[in-house]
Backbone as CSV, one residue per row, in Angstrom:
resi,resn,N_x,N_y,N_z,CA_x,CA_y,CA_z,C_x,C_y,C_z
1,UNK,180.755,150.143,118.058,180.231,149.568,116.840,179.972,148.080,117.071
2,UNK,178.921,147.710,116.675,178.584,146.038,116.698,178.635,145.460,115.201
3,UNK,178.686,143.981,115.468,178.834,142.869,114.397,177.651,142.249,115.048
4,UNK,177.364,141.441,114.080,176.200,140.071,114.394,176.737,138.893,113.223
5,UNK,176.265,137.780,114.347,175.715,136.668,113.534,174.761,136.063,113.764
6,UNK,174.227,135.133,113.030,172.801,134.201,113.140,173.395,132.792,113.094
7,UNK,173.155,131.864,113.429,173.364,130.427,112.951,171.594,130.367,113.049
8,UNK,170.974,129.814,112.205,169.856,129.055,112.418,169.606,127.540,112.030
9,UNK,168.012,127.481,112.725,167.983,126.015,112.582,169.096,124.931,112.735
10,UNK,169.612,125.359,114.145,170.316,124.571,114.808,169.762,123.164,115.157
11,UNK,170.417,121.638,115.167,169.190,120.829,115.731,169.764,120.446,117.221
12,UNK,168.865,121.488,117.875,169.446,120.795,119.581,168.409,121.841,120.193
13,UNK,168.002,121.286,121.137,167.122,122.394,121.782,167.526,123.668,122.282
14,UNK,166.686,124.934,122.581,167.378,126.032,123.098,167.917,125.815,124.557
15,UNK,167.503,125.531,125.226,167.086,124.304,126.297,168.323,123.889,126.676
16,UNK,169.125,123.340,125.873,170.817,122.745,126.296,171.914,123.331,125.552
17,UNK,171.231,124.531,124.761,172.175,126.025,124.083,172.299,126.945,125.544
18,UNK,171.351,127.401,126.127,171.557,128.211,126.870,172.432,128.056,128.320
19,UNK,172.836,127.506,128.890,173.601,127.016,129.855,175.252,127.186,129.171
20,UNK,175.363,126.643,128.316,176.777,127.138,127.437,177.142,128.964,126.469
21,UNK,176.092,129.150,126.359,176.436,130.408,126.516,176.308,131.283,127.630
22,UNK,175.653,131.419,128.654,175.679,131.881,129.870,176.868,131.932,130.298
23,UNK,178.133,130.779,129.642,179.454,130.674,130.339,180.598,131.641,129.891
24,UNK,179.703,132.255,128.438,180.608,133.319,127.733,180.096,134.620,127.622
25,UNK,179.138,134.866,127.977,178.586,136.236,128.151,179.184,137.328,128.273
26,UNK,179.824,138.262,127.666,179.845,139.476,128.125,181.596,139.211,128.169
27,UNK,182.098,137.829,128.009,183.552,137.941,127.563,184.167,138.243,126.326
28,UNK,185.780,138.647,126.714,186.509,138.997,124.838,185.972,137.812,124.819
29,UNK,185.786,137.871,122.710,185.779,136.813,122.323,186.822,135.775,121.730
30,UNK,188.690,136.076,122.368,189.784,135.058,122.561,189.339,134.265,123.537
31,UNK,188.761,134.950,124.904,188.364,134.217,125.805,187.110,133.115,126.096
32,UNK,186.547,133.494,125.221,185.331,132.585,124.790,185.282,131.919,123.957
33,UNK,185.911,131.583,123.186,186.791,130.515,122.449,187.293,129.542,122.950
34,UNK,188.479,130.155,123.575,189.209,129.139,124.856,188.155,128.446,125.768
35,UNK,187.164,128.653,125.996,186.325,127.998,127.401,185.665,127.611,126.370
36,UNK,185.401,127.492,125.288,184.270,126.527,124.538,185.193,125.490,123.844
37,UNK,186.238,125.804,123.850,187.051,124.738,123.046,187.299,123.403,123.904
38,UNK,187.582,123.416,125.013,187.396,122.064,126.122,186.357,122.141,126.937
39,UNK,184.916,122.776,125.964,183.618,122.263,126.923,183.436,120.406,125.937
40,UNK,182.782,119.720,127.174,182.353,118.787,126.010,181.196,118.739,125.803
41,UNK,180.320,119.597,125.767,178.649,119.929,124.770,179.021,120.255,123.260
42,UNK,177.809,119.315,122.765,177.707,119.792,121.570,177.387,120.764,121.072
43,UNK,176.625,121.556,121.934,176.582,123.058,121.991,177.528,124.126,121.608
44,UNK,178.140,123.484,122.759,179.838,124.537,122.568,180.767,124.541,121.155
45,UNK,180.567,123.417,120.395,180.708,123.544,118.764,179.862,124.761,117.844
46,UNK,178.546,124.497,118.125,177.464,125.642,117.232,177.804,127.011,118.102
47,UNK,178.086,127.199,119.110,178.231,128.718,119.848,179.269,129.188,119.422
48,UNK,180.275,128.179,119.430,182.043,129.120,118.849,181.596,128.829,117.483
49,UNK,181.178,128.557,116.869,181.243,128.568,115.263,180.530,130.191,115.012
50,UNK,179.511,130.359,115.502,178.516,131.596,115.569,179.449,132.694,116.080
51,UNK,180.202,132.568,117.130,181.241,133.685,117.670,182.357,133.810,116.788
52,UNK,182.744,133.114,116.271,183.783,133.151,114.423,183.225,133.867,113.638
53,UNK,182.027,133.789,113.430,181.490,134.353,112.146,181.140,135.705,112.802
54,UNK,180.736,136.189,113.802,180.592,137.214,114.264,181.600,138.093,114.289
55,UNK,182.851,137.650,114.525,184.156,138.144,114.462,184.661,138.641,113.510
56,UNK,184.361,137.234,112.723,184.690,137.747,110.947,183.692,138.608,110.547
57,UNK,182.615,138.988,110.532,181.665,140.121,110.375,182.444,141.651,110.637
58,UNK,182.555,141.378,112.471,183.136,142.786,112.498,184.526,142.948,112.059
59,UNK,185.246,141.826,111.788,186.800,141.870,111.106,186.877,142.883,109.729
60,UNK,186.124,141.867,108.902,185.614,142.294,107.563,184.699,143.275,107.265
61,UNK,183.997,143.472,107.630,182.718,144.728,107.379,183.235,145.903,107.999
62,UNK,183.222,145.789,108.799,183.601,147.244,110.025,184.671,147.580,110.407
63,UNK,185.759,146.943,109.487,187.480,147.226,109.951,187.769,147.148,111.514
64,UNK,187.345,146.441,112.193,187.051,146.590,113.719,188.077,145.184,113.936
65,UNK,188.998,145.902,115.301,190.137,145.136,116.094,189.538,143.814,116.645
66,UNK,189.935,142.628,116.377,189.760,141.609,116.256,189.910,141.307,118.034
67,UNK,191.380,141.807,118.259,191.853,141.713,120.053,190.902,142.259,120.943
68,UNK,190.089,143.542,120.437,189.386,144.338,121.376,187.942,143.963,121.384
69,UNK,187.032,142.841,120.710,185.918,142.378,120.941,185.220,141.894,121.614
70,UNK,184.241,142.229,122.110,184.120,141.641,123.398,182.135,140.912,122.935
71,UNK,181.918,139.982,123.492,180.502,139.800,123.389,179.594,140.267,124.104
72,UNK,179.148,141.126,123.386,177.862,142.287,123.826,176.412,141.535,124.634
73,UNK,176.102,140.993,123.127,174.607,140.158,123.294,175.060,138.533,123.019
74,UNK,174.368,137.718,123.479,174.162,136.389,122.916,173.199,135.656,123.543
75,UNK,172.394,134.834,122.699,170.932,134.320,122.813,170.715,133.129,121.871
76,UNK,169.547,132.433,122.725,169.031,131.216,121.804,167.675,131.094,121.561
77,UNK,167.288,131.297,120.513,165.867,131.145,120.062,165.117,130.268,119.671
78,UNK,163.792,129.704,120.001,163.643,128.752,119.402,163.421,128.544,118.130
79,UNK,163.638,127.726,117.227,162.976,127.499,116.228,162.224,126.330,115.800
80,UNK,161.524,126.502,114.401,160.793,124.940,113.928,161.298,124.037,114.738
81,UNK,160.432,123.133,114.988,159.996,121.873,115.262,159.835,120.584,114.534
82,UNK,160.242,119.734,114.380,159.818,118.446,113.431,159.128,117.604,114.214
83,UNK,157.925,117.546,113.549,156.919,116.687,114.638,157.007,114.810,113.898
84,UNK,157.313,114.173,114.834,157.012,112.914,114.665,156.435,112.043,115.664
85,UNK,156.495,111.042,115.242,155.212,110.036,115.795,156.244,108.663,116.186
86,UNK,155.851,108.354,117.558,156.383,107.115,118.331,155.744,106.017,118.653
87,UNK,155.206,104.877,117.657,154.350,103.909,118.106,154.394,103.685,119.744
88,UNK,152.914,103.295,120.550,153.301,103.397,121.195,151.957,101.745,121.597
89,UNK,151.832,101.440,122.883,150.857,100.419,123.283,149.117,100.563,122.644
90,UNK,148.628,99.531,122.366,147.462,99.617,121.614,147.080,100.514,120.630
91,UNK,147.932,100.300,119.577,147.972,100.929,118.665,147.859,102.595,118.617
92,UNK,148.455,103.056,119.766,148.277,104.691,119.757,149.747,105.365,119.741
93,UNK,150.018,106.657,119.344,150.845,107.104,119.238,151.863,108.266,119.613
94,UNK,153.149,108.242,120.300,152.869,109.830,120.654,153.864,110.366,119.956
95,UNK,153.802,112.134,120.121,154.215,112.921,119.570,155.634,113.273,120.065
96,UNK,156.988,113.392,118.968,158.436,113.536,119.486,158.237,114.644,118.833
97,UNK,159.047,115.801,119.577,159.203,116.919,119.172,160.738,117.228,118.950
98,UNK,161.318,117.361,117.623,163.045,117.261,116.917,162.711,119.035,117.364
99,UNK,163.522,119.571,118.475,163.783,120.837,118.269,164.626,121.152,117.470
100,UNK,164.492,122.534,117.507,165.932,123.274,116.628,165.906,124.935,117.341
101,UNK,167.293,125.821,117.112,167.529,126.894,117.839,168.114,127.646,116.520
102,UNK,167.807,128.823,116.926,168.768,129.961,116.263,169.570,130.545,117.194
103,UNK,170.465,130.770,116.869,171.755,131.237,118.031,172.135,132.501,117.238
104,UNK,172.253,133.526,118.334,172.202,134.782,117.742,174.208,135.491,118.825
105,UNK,174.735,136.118,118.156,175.350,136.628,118.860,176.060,138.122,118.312
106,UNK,175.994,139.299,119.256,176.473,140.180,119.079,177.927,140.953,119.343
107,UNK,179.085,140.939,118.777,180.307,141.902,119.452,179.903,142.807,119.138
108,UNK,181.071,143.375,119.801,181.272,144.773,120.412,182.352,145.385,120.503
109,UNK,183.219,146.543,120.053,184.804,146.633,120.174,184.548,148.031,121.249
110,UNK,183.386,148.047,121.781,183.659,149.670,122.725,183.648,150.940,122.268
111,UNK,183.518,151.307,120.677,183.183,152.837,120.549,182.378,152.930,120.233
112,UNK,181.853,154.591,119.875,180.496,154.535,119.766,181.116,155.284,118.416
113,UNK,179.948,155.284,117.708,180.396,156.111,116.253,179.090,156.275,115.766
């Protein structure tokens, strides 16, 4: 049985999301907790927040063992963009692009039903 969560419209690119979850892939999620809790990316704040709520999903919804979860799926998507403008020499201008991500993550407790 699976849980999900979404965080969206994260503001950080997918770009410097994905390297920090790559580090929890496919681990319980006690253990992926622990390795995000003394990463120092700001990343690693929005990924364990998303793996909490995922937890609490399958905690709460699906009566599903909290100890036996393991992370199935997890991904970063891009999202909106905030386009702004950077004065720049002779009066021309360029374009800053404010990313943002949706961070998606799936457990998993191992049965099928």
């Amino acid at each position: 049985m699976e849980a999900k969560a979404i965080t969206r419209n994260v503001r950080m690119s997918a770009f410097k999301v994905r390297p920090v979850m790559d580090l929890v892939r496919g681990k319980p999620v006690g253990r992926a907790l622990s390795i995000l809790q003394y990463m120092p990316h700001k990343a690693a704040r929005e990924v364990a927040q998303t793996i909490k709520s995922a937890a609490a999903n399958a905690e709460n919804n699906f009566d599903m063992d909290r100890s036996v979860l393991v992370i199935k799926t997890i991904y970063a998507d891009e999202g909106p963009s905030m386009k702004r403008m950077m004065p720049r020499a002779r009066g021309m201008g360029n374009r800053i692009m404010k990313r943002s991500t949706h961070i998606t993550v799936i457990v998993d407790d191992g049965q099928e039903y």
